[in-house]
C-alpha positions as CSV (number, residue, x, y, z in Angstrom):
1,X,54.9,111.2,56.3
2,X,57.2,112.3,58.9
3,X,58.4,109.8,61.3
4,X,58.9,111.7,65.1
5,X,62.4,110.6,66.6
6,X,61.5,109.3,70.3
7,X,64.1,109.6,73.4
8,X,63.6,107.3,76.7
9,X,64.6,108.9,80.0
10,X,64.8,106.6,83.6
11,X,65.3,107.4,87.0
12,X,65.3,105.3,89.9
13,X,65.4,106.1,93.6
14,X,66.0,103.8,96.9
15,X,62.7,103.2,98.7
16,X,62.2,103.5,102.5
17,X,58.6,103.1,102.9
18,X,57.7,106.8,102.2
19,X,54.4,107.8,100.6
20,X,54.8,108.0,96.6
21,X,53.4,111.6,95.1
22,X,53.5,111.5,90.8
23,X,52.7,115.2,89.6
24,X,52.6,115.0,85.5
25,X,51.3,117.0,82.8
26,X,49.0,115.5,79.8
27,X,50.2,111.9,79.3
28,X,49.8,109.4,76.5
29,X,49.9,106.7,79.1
30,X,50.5,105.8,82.3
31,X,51.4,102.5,83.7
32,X,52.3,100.7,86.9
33,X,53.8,97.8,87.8
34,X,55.2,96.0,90.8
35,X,58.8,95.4,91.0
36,X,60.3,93.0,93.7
37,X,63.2,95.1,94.1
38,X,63.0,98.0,96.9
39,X,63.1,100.9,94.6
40,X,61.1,103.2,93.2
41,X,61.6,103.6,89.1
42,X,60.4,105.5,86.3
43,X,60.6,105.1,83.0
44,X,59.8,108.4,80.8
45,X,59.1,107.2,76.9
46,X,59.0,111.3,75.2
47,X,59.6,112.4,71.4
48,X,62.7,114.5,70.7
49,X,60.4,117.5,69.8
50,X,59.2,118.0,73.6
51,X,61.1,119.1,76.0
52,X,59.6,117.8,78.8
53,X,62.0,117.4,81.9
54,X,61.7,114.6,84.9
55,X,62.4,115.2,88.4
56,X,62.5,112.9,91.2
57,X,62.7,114.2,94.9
58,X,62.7,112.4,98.5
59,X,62.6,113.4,102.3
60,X,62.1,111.0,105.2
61,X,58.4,111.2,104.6
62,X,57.5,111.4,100.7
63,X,59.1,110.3,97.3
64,X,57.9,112.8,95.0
65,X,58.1,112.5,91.0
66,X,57.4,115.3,88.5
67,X,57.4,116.6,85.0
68,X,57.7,120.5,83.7
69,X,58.4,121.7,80.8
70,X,60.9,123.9,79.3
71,X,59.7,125.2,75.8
72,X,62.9,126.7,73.2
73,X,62.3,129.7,71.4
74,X,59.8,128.4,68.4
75,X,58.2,130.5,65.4
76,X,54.4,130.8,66.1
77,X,53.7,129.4,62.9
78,X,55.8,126.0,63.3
79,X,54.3,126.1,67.0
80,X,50.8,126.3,66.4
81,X,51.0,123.7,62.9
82,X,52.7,121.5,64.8
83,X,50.4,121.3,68.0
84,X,47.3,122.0,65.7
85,X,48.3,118.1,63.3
86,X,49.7,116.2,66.3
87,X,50.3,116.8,69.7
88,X,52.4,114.4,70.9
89,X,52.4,113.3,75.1
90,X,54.9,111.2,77.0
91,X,54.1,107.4,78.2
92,X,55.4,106.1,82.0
93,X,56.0,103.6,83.0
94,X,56.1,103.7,87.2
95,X,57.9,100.6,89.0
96,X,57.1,100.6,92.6
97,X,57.1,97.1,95.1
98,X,53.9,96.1,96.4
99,X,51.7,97.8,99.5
100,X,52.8,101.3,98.8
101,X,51.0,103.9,99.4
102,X,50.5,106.2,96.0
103,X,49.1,109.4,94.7
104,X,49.2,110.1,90.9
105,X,47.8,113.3,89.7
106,X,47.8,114.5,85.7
107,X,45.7,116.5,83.3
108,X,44.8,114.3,80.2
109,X,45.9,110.9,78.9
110,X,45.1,106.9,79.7
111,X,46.4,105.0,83.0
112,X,46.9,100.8,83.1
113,X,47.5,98.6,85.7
114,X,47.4,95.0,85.2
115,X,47.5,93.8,89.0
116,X,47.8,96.3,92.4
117,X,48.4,95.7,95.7
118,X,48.5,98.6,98.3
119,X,46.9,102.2,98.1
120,X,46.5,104.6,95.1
121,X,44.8,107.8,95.1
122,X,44.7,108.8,91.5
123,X,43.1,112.1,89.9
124,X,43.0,113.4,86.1
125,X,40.6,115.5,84.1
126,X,39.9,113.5,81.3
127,X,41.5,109.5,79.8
128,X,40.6,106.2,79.9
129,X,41.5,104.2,83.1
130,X,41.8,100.2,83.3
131,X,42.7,98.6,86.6
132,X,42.6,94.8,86.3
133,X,42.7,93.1,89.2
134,X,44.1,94.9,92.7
135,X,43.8,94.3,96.8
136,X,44.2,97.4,99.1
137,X,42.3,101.1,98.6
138,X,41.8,102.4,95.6
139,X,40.1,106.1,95.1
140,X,40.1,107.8,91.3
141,X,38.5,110.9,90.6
142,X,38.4,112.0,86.6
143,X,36.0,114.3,84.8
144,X,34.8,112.7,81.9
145,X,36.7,108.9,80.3
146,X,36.2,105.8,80.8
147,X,37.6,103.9,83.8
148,X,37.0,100.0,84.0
149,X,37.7,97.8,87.3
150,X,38.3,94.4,87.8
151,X,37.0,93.8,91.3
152,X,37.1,90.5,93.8
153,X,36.4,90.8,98.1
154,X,35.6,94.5,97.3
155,X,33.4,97.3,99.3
156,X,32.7,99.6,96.0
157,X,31.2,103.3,95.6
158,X,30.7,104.7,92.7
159,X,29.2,107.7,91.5
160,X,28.9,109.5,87.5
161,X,26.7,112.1,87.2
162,X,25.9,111.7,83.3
163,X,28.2,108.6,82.5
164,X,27.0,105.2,82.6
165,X,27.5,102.7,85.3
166,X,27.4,98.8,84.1
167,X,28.8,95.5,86.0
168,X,29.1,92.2,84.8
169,X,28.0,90.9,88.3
170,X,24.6,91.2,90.3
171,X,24.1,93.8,92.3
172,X,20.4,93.2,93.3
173,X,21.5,93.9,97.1
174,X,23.1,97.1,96.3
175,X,22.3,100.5,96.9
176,X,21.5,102.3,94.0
177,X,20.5,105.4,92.1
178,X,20.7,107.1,88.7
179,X,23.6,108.3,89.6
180,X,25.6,105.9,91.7
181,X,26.2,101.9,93.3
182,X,27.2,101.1,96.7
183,X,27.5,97.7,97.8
184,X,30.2,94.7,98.6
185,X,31.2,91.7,95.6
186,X,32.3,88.7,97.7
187,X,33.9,90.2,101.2
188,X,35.0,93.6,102.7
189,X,38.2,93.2,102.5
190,X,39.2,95.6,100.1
191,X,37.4,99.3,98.8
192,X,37.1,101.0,95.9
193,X,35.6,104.5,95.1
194,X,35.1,106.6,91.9
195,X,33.6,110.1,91.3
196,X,32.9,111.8,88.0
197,X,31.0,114.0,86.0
198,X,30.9,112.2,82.9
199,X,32.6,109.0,82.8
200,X,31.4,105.6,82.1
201,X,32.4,103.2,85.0
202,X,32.4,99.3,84.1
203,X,33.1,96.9,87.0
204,X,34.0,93.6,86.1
205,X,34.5,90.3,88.5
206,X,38.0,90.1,88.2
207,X,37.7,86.1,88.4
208,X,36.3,86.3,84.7
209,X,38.5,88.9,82.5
């Protein structure tokens, strides 16, 4: 068995309280963590076969991270074995201090965070998403996956239209359907909403995990 040869690409970038935009193709993973230091920084972890490139951008306003990719001249053969056995995605890892406010946008792949504070919009088409504890705004929209929240002092909505909506927590004094939960766990103070076709969405108290 043939062991892929990886290649690890950072970039970092002074931050100055701008919005945070993340355009990326299909990932592996992506994950984001708090740093204390005032700077934004990515870490790219890619296999020496891709050739995916990382760009990082700022104006007054907006920090804006993004990947492309520049594909060399490859026989259609080798091409379509190689993406037929094992198509291989790059992980992220995104270092950003806390209460910024952040939009991350990719096709496919998986997204971790262990603890959040400030806003994140975040959008894919298909991956399994795990937020364990945050405080601030969070809004995700995916098409089908998975995406489990660990919620405290929360106003939630939630909608799936074919996935399955669980909680480890009553909800007796929500509003619900088929389809969807609306309510508050403990106090408003912070707000979560999800929308999807065919995820599952598990809310956890994020007192117990």
């Amino acid at each position: 068995m043939q062991v892929t040869a990886q290649k690890e690409i950072y970039k970092e970038i002074f931050y100055q309280n701008q919005e945070i935009e993340i355009q990326l193709l299909d990932v592996d993973l992506v994950e984001v963590i708090h740093t204390d230091e005032q700077k934004i920084a990515i870490k790219m972890q890619d296999y020496a076969e891709n050739s995916t490139l990382l760009k990082i951008e700022e104006n007054t306003r907006i920090i804006t991270i993004s990947t492309s990719l520049t594909v060399p001249f490859q026989s259609q053969v080798k091409t379509e074995k190689y993406c037929y056995i094992q198509p291989l995605y790059p992980s992220f890892k995104i270092m950003i201090p806390k209460g910024c406010e952040i939009t991350i946008n990719y096709n496919n792949g998986n997204f971790k965070i262990g603890s959040f504070e400030g806003n994140l919009n975040l959008n894919l088409d298909t991956g399994n998403v795990k937020i364990a504890n945050f405080k601030g705004k969070i809004n995700t929209e995916l098409l089908s996956g998975n995406i489990n929240v660990g919620i405290t002092n929360t106003s939630v909505e939630v909608k799936s239209n074919k996935g399955q909506l669980q909680t480890n927590f009553s909800t007796s004094n929500w509003q619900k359907t088929k389809t969807s939960l609306k309510g508050t766990y403990g106090k408003n103070t912070n707000y979560l909403k999800v929308l999807s076709v065919n995820a599952n969405i598990t809310l956890n108290s994020a007192t117990t995990q």
